[in-house]
C-alpha distance (Angstrom), angle and dihedral (degrees) to the residues before:
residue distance angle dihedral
X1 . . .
X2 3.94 . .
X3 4.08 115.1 .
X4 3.69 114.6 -177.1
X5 3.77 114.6 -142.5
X6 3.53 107.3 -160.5
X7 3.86 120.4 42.7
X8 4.00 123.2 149.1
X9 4.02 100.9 -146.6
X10 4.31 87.2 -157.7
X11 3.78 90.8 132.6
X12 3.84 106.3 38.7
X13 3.87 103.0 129.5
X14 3.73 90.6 -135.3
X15 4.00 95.1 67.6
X16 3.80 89.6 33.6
X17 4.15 104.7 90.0
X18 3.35 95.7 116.8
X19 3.92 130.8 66.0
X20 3.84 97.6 -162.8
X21 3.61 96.3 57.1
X22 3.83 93.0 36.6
X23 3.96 83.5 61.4
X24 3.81 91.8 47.1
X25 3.72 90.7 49.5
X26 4.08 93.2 52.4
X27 3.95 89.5 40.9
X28 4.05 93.7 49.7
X29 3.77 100.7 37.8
X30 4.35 86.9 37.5
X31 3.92 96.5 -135.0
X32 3.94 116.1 134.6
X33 3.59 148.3 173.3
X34 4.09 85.2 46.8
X35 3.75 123.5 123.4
X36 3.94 129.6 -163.1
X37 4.48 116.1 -71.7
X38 3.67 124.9 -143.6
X39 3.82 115.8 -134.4
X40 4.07 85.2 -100.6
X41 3.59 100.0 57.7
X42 3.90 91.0 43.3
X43 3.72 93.9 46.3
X44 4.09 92.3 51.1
X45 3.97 89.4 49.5
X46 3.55 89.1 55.0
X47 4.20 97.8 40.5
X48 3.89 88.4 47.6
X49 4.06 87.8 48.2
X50 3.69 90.5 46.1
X51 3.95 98.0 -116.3
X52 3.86 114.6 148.1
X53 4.49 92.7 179.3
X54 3.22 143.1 11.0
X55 3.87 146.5 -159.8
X56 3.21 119.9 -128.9
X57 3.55 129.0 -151.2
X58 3.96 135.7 -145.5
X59 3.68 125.1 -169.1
X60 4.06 126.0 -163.3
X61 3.90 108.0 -167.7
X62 3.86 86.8 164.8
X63 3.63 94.3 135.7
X64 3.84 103.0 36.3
X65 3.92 102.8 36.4
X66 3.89 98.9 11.0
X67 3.77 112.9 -108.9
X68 3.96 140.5 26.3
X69 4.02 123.4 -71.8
X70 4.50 86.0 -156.7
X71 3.94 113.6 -4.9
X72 3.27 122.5 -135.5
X73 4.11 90.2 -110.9
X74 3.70 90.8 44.5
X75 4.23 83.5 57.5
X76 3.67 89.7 52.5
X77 3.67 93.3 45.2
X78 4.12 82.7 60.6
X79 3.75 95.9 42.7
X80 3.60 99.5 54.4
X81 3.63 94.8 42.5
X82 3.75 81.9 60.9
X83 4.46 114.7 6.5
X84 4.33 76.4 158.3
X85 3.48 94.0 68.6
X86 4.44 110.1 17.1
X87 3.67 138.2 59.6
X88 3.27 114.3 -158.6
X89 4.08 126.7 -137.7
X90 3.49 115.1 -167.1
X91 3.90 123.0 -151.6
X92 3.67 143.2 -152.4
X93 3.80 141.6 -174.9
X94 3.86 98.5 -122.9
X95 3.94 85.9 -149.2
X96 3.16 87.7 68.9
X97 4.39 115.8 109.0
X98 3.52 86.5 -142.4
X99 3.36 97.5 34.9
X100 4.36 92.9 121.1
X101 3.75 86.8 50.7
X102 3.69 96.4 51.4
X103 3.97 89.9 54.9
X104 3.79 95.3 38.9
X105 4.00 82.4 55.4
X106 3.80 87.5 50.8
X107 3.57 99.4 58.9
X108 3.36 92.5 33.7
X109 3.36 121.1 46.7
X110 4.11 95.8 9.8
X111 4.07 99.0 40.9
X112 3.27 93.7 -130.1
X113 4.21 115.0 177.5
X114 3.86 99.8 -140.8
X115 3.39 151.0 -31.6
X116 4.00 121.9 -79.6
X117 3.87 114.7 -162.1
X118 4.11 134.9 -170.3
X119 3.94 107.4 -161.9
X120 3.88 90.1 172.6
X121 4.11 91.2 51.2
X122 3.75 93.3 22.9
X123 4.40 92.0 47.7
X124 3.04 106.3 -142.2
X125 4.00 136.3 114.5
X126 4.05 109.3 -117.4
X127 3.85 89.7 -132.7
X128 3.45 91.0 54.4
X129 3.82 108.0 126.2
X130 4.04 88.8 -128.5
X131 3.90 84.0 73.8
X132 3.68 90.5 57.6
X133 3.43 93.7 92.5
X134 3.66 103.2 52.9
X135 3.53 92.8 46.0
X136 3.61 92.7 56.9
X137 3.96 88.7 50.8
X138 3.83 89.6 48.4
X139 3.99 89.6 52.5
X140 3.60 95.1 42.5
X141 4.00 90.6 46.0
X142 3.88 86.8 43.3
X143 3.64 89.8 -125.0
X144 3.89 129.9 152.7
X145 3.52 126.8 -123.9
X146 3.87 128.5 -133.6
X147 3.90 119.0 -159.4
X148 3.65 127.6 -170.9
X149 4.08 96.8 -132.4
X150 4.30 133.7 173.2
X151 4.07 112.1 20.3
X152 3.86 138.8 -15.4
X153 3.39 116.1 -154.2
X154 3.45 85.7 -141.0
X155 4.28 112.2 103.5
X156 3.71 98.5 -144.5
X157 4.32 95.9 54.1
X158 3.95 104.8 80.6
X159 3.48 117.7 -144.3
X160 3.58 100.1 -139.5
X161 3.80 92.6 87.5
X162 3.66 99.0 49.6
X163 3.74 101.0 38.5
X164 4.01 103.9 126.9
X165 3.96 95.3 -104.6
X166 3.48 96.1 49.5
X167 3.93 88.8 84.0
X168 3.88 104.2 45.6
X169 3.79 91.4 107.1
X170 3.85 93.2 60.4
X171 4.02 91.3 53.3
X172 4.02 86.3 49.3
X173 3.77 91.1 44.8
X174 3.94 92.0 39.5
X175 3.34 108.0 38.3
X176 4.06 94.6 166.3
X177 3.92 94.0 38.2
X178 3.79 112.2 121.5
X179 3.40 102.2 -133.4
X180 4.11 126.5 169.6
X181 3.96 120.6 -166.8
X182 3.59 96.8 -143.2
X183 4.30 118.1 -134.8
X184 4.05 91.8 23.2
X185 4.06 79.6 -77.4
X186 4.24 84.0 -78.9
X187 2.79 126.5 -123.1
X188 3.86 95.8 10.5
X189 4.07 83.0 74.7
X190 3.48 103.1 150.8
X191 4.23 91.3 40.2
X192 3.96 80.6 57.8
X193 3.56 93.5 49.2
X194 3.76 96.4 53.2
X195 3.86 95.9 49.4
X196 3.84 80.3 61.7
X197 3.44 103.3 57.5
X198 3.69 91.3 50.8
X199 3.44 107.9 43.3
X200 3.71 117.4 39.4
X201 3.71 96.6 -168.6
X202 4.10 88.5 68.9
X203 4.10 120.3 91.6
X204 3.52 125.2 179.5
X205 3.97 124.9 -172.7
X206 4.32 143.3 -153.7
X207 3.02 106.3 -94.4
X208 3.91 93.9 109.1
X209 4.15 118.3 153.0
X210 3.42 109.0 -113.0
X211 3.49 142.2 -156.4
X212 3.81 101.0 -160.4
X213 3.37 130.8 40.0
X214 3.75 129.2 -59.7
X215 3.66 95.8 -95.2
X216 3.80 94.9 41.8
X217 3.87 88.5 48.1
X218 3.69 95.0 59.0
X219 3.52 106.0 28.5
X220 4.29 79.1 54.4
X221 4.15 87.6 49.6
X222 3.63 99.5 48.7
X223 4.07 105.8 35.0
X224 3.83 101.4 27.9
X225 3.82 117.9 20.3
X226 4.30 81.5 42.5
X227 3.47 117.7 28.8
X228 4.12 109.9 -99.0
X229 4.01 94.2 -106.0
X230 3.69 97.5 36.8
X231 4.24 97.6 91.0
X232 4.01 86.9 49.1
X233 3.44 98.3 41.2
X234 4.11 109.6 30.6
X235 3.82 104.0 8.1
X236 3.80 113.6 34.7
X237 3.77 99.6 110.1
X238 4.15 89.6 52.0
X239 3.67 105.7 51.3
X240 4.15 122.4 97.9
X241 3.45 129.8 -167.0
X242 3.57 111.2 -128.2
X243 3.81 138.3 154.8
X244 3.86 113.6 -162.4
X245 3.85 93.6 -129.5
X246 3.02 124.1 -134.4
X247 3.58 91.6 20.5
X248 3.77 97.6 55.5
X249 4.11 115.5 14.1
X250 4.21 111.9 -122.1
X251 3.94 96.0 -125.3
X252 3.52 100.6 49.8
X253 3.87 84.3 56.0
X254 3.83 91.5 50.6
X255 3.40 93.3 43.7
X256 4.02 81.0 64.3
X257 3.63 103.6 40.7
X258 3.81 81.3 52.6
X259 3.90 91.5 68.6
X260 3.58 97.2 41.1
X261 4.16 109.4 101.0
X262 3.79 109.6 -110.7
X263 3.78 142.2 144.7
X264 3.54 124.4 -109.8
X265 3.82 100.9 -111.0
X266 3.59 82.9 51.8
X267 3.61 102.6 58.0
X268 3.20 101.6 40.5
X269 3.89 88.1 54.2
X270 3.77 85.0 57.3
X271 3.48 106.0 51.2
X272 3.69 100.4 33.4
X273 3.84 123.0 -9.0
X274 3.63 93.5 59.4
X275 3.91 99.3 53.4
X276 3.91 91.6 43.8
X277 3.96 83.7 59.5
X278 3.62 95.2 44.6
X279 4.07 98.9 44.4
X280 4.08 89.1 41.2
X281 4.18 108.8 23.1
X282 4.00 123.2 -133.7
X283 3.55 119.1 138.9
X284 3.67 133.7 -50.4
């Protein structure tokens, strides 16, 4: 089984009716020259890339860019037209008065599978004590968190918030909180790697920016920016697949995994086992 972590559902026909917010959504989230999908043509993109699920990611920037890239209704909208194929992470703008309730109505009422957050497009520092309570309603809820962490390629998103060791204090603070570190926290690599080793409840996944081609990209993150036996041997219950769709397409980032030396245990932890644990618990 393959399960992609990180896909951006901004051109999926079926939350697409209306032109104004489609241009919003390509304006906030920066991705162009991309034009609504029907169910079909995202379903063969993921067969021929191998991908059985996905997760799928809101975003509310309602207080730092004025409206909502995905909403977390428009999410559910997705995940109940298909719960066989989509996970479903809710988000919120944690500046937000109401921000608690709007997550609380997530999981409850929309059955939403975690909570997806942006501090570089959001603003805010992860250990700031505003977060508090959403953590506490993701532990409670037993729900994982997903982070945007390293670089955006987009200007207006400093990296100061999402830098690796910016969220330290939540893993001391929240020692059972599932939390991922989306795109390996590139190109603060090595930072990424030792949050791993010392706290177990902290995942990170592939979909990492790069500058080269697929197969360059990966075959650079797993044998030069780690050491080549450090995944298998240290990190092999912590690593995600994930694509960052529509940004970067699923299959041409299996294709490159593919070629990248790695025992079996190993990658089937990273493109399944290790994203079952992280979306449901159960020991590493």
């Amino acid at each position: 089984m393959l399960i992609d972590m990180h896909v951006h559902p901004i051109f999926y026909d079926l939350i697409c009716e209306d032109a104004e917010e489609l241009e919003f959504r390509g304006n906030t989230f920066g991705v162009f020259k991309q034009g609504p999908m029907s169910f079909d043509e995202i379903f063969a993109e993921m067969a021929f890339g191998g991908v059985e699920k996905a997760a799928l990611l809101a975003l509310d920037v309602s207080t730092s860019c004025g409206g909502f890239v995905v909403t977390n209704e428009q999410l559910a909208k997705l995940v109940s037209a298909h719960p066989d194929k989509f996970f479903g992470f809710a988000s919120v703008d944690p500046h937000r008065r109401d921000a608690a309730d709007v997550l609380k109505h997530a999981f409850d009422t929309l059955g939403l599978h975690g909570l997806k957050l942006n501090p570089s497009k959001q603003r805010f520092y992860p250990d700031d004590k505003m977060m508090e309570p959403l953590y506490r309603l993701c532990e409670e809820y037993d729900k994982p968190v997903i982070f945007h962490s390293g670089t955006s390629w987009e200007p207006d998103t400093p990296a100061k918030y999402s830098h690796p060791l910016a969220f330290e204090e939540v893993f001391i603070r929240h020692p059972d909180l599932r939390c991922c570190l989306a795109h390996f926290g590139w190109p603060w690599v090595r930072e990424m790697v030792m949050l791993m080793l010392k706290y177990p409840n902290v995942y990170t996944d592939t979909s990492v920016l790069y500058l080269d081609s697929p197969e360059e990209s990966m075959k650079r993150l797993f044998t030069v920016d780690m050491g080549p036996l450090w995944y298998e041997r240290s990190l092999c219950k912590q690593v995600m697949f994930a694509s960052n769709t529509p940004r970067f397409r699923a299959f041409k980032l299996k294709q490159a995994l593919d070629k990248v030396e790695m025992r079996d245990y190993a990658r089937r932890a990273l493109y399944s086992e290790n994203a079952e644990r992280f979306l449901f618990g159960g020991a590493l």
